[in-house]
C-alpha positions in Angstrom: 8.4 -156.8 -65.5 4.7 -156.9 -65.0 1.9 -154.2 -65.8 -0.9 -154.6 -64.4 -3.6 -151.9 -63.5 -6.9 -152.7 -61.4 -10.6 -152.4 -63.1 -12.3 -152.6 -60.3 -13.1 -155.5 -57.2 -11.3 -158.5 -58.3 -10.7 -157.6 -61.9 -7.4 -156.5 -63.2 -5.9 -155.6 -67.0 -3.2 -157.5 -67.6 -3.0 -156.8 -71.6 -0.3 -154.7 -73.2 0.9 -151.9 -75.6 2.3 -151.5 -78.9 4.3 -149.2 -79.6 6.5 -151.6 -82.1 3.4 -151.8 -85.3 3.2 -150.0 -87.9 0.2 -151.2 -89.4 -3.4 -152.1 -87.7 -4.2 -155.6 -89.4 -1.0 -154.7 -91.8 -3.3 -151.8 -93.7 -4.4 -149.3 -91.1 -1.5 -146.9 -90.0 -1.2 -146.8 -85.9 1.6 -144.0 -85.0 0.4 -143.6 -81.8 0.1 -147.3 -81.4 -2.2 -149.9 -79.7 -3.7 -151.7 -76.6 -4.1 -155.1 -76.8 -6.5 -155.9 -74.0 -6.8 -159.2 -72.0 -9.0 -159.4 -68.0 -8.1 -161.8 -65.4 -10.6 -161.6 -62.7 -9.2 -163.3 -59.1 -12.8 -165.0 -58.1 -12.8 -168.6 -56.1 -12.0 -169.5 -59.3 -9.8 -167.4 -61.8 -10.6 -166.3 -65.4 -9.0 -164.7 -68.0 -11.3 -162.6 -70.5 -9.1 -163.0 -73.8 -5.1 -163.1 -74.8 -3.1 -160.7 -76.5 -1.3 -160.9 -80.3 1.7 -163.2 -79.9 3.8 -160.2 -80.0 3.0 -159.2 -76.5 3.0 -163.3 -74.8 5.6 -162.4 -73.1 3.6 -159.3 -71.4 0.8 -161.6 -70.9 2.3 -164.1 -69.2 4.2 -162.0 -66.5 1.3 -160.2 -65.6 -0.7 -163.8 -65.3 2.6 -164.7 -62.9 2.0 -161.7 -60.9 -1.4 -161.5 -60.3 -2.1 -165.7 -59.8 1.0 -166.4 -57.7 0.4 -169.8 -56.8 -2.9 -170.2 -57.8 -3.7 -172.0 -61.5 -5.9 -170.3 -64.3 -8.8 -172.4 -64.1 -10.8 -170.5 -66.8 -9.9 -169.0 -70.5 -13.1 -167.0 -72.1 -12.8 -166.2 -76.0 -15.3 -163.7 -76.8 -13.2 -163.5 -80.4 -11.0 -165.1 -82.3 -9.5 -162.8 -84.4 -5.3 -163.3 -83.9 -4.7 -159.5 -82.1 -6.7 -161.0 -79.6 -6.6 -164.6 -79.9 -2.9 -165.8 -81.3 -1.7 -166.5 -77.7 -4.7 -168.8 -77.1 -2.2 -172.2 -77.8 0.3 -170.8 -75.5 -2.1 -170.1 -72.9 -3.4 -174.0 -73.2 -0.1 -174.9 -72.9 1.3 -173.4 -69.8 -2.1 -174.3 -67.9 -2.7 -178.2 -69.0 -6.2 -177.8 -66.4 -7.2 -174.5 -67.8 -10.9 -174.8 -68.9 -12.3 -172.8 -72.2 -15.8 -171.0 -72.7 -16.8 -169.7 -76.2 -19.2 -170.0 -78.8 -19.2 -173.0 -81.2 -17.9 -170.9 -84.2 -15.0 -169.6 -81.9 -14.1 -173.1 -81.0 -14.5 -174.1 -84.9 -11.9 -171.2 -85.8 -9.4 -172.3 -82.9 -9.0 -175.6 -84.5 -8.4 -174.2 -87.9 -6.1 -171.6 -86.4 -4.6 -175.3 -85.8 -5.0 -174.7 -81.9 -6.1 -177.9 -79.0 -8.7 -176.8 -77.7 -10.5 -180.6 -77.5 -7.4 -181.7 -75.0 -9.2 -179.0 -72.1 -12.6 -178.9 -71.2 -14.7 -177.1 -73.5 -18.0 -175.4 -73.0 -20.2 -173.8 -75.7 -22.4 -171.2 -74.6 -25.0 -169.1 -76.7 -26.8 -166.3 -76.1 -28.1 -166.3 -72.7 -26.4 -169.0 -71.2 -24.6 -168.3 -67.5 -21.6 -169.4 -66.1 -20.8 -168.7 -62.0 -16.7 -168.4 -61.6 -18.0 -168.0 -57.4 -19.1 -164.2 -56.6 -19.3 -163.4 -59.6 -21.6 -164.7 -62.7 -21.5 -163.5 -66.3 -24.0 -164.4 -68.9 -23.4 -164.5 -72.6 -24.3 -162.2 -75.7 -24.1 -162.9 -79.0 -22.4 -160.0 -81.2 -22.0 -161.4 -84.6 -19.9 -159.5 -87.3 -19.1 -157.2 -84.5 -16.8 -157.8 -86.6 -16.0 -161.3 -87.2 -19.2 -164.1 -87.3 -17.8 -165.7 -84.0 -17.7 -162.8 -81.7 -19.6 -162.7 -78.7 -19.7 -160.1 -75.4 -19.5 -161.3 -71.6 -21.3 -159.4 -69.2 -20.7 -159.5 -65.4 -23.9 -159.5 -63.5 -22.4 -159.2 -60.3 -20.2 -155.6 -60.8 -21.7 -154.5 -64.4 -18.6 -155.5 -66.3 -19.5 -155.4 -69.8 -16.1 -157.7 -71.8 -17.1 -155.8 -75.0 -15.1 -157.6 -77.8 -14.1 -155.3 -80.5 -16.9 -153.4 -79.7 -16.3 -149.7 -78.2 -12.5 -149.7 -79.0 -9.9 -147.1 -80.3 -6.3 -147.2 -81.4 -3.6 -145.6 -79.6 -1.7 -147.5 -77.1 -2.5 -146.6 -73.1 0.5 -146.0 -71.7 -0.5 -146.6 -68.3 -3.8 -144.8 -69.1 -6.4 -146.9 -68.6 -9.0 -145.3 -67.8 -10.9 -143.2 -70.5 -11.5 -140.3 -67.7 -7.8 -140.5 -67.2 -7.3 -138.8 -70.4 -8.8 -135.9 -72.6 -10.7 -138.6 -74.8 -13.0 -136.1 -76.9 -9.5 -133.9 -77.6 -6.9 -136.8 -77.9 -8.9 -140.1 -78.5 -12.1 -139.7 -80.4 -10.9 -139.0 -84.1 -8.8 -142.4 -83.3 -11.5 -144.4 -81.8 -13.9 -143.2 -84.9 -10.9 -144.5 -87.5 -11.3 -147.7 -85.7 -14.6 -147.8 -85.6 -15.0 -146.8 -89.2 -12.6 -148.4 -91.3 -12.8 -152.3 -88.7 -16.4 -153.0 -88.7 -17.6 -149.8 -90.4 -19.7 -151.8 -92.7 -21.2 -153.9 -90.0 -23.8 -150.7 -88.7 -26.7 -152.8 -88.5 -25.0 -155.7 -86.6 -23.7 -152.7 -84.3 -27.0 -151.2 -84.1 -28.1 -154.9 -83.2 -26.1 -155.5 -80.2 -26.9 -151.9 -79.2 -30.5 -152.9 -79.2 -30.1 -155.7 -76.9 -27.4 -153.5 -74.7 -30.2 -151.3 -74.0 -32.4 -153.6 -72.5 -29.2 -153.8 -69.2 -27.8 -150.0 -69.7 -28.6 -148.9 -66.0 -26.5 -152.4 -65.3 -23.5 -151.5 -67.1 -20.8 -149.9 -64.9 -17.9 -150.8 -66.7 -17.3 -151.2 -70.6 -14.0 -152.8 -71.6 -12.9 -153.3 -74.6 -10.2 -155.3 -76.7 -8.4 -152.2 -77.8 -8.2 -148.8 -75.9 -9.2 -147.3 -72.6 -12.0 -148.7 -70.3 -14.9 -146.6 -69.6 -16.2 -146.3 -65.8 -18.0 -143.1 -66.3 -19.9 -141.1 -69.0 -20.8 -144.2 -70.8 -23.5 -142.3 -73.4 -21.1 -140.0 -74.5 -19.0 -143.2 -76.1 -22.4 -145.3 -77.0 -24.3 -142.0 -78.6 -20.8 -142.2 -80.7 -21.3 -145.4 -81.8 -25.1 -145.0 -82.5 -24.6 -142.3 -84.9 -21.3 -144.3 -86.7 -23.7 -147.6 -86.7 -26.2 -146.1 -88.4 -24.1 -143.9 -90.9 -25.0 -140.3 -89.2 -22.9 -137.3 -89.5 -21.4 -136.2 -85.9 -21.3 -132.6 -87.4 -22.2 -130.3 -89.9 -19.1 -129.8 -91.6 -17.8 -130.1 -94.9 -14.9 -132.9 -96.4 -13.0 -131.5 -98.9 -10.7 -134.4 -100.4 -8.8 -133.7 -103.7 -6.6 -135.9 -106.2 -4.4 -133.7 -108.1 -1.4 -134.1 -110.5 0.1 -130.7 -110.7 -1.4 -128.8 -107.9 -4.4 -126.9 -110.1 -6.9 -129.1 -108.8 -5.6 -128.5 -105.3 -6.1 -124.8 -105.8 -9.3 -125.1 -107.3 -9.9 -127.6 -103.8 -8.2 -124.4 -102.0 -9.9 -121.7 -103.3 -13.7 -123.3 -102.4 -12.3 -123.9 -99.0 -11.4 -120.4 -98.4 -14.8 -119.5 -100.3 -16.6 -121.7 -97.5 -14.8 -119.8 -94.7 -15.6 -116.4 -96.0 -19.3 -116.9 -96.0 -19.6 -118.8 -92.4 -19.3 -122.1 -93.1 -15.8 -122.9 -90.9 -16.3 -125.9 -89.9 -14.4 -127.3 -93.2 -11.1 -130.4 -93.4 -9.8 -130.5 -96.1 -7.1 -133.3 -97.3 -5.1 -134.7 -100.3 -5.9 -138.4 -101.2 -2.6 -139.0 -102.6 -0.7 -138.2 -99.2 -3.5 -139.3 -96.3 -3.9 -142.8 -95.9 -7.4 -144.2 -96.7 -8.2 -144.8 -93.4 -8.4 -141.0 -92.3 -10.5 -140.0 -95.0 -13.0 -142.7 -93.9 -12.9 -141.4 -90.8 -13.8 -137.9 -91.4 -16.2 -139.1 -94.2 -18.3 -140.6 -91.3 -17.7 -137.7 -89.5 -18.7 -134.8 -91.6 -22.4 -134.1 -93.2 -20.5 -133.1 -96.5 -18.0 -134.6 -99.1 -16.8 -132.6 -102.0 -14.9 -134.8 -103.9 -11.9 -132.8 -106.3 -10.7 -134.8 -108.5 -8.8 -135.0 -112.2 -9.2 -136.8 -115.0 -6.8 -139.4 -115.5 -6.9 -141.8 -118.3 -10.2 -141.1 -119.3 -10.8 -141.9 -115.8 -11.2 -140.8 -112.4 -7.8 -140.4 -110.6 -7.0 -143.9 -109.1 -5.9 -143.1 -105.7 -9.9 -140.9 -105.6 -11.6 -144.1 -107.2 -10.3 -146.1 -104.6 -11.8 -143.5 -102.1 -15.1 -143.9 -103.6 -14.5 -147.6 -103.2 -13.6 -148.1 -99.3 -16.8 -145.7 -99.0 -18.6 -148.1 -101.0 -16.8 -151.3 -98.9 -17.5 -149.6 -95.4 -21.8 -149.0 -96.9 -21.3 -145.6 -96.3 -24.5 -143.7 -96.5 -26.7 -140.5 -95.5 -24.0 -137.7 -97.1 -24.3 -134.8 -99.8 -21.6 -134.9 -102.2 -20.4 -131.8 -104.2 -18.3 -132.3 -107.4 -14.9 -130.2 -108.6 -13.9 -131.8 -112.2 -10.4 -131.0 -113.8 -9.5 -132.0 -117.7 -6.7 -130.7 -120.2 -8.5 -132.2 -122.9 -11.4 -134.6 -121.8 -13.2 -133.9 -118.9 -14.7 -137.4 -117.6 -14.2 -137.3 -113.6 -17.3 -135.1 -112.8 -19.3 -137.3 -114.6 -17.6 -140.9 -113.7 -17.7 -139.7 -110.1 -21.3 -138.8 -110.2 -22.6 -142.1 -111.5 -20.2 -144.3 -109.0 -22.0 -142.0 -106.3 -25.8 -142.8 -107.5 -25.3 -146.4 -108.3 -23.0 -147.8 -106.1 -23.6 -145.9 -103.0 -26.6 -146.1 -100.6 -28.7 -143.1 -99.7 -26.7 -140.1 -101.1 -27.3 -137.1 -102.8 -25.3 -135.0 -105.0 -25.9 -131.3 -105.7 -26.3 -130.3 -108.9 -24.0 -127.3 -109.0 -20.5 -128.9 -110.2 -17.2 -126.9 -110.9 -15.4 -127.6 -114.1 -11.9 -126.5 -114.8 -10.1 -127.1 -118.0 -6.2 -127.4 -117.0 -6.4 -124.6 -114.2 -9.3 -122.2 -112.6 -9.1 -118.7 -113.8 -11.4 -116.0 -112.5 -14.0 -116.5 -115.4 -14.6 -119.8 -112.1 -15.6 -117.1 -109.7 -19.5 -117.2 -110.0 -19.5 -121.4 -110.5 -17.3 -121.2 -107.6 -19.6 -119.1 -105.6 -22.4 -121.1 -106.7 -21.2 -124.4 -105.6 -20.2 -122.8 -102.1 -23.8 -121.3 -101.4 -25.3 -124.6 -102.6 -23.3 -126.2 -100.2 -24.2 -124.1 -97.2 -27.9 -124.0 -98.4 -28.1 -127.8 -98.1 -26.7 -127.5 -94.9 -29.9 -125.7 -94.2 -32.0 -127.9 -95.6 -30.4 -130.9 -93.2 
């Protein structure tokens, strides 16, 4: 059965949902699932912006039926290659023997080492700049590289402000008939999933981001319409969404709050992790999240790292070292070039207490642009009251740096 929903004039969605993954690129947890998101716009001629992943051909393809009847695809444009977008591309060649291709030339390169025929259709390579008219309607290209892969590029639509954004301005969670992003309550229900995408797919990219920002400013008045590869279309309040992905691309808290994220074995740490929270709470400072690394997958934690201002990192000591599942925190922070925070430090030792310490000097020579505050607590085994004034110091330098910021 086809599902299909209209864009606007001529244009219609004709991707599909996941409800059936588990894991985003076989790492990133998705329980509210996906949209994979492919445009066929019904001009003299007819184009398709994009395929799906393999696992949704089948969706594809009866939408195509639907909306073409008797009419051929004439056009296929790959603004990027990566294989949730781009693994139906063969099948797509297949079924439509005249169907003629538009990318860039390292789009074309990766087709062929996908092992796709690309070189049995008409190919054109465009750069940035270049136009192409389909009849009403002509679109001219930008290129978006490492937004997130090298190839990526964005189509915009001169004639009804259609920006084709790539992987640019997406979000998990799958539509469900949805498809509009003033169709749901996206600052309740969305935002915390489009920042996880945002974060943890081209997170380290900000500059690139910032980049295609840059030249997206120059046609902002143009834009009507920004759709995406993943997630809802957005038709109205456009800033809201780009002002979101200005302060992600450039490593910016969106609040003033405080990350709490603690490893422990035994549960002391955790109260220790607790106990500060609460502390926080009592003197103002509410606006506080805080998690267990050993139960939240990665991916959160990124997320709400590039959301907060502050990270207090509560970690034991574990074989001399810092807990393994909090290292590799510190190392998708370092991976993603995360930047612009104040860290706070909670240290926990039986016998040999190292994390405070190890923690510290991962944060000043690995990491870009941080600060940590010099108030630290330290707990031998568990945190009797003797903690209370450490603990109360670390809390009041936290909120005092809040001030400073």
């Amino acid at each position: 059965m086809y599902c299909v929903r209209k864009v606007t004039e001529d244009l219609y969605w004709v991707g599909a949902n996941d409800h059936r993954l588990h894991l985003f690129e076989n790492i990133h947890p998705i329980p509210q699932g996906v949209s994979y998101n492919a445009y066929l716009l019904l001009d003299k001629e007819t184009v398709l912006f994009d395929t799906v992943d393999w696992s949704a051909y089948r969706q594809l393809v009866e939408n195509l039926d639907y909306l073409l009847g008797d009419r051929p695809l004439d056009w296929l444009v790959i603004n990027h290659m990566e294989p949730d977008h781009a693994a139906s591309v063969e099948q797509i060649l297949l079924r439509y023997p005249d169907v003629k291709v538009i990318s860039s030339e390292k789009a074309f390169m990766l087709m062929r080492q996908f092992g796709f025929h690309p070189d049995l259709h008409e190919c054109i390579t465009v750069a940035e700049g270049d136009t192409h008219c389909f009849g009403e309607h002509t679109v001219t290209f930008v290129a978006a590289p490492m937004v997130h892969w090298p190839e990526a590029m964005v189509t915009f639509d001169t004639t009804n402000g259609v920006l084709f954004a790539a992987d640019a301005f997406g979000s998990f969670i799958a539509l469900d008939g949805k498809l509009f992003a003033d169709e749901v309550d996206f600052d309740r229900d969305w935002i915390d999933e489009a920042r996880r995408y945002l974060t943890n797919i081209v997170g380290k990219y900000g500059p690139h981001i910032q980049l295609l920002l840059k030249k997206a400013s120059g046609i902002l008045d143009q834009i009507k319409f920004i759709c995406p590869l993943h997630g809802p279309v957005w038709r109205e309040n456009l800033g809201y969404f780009v002002d979101k992905y200005d302060k992600w691309s450039r490593y910016e808290p969106e609040e003033t709050g405080v990350l709490i994220a603690y490893a422990s074995m035994y549960g002391n740490t955790e109260s220790a992790a607790q106990a500060l929270a609460a502390r926080l709470c009592e003197k103002g400072c509410t606006n506080v999240a805080v998690y267990d690394v050993s139960n939240t997958h990665v991916s959160y934690l990124i997320s709400e790292a590039f959301k907060y201002s502050h990270i207090v990192l509560a970690s034991v000591t574990y074989n001399l070292g810092i807990y393994p599942v909090m290292h590799n925190f510190l190392m998708d922070m370092k991976a993603l070039n995360m930047q612009n925070r104040t860290f706070a430090l909670i240290e926990n030792g039986s016998w040999a207490c190292k994390s405070g310490d190890l923690m510290q000097k991962f944060i000043d020579e690995e990491m870009k642009n941080m600060t940590v505050l010099n108030d630290r607590l330290s707990i031998a085994s568990s945190m009797g009251a003797d903690k209370n004034l450490e603990l109360d110091a670390l809390a009041d330098a936290i909120i005092d740096s809040m001030k400073e910021d």
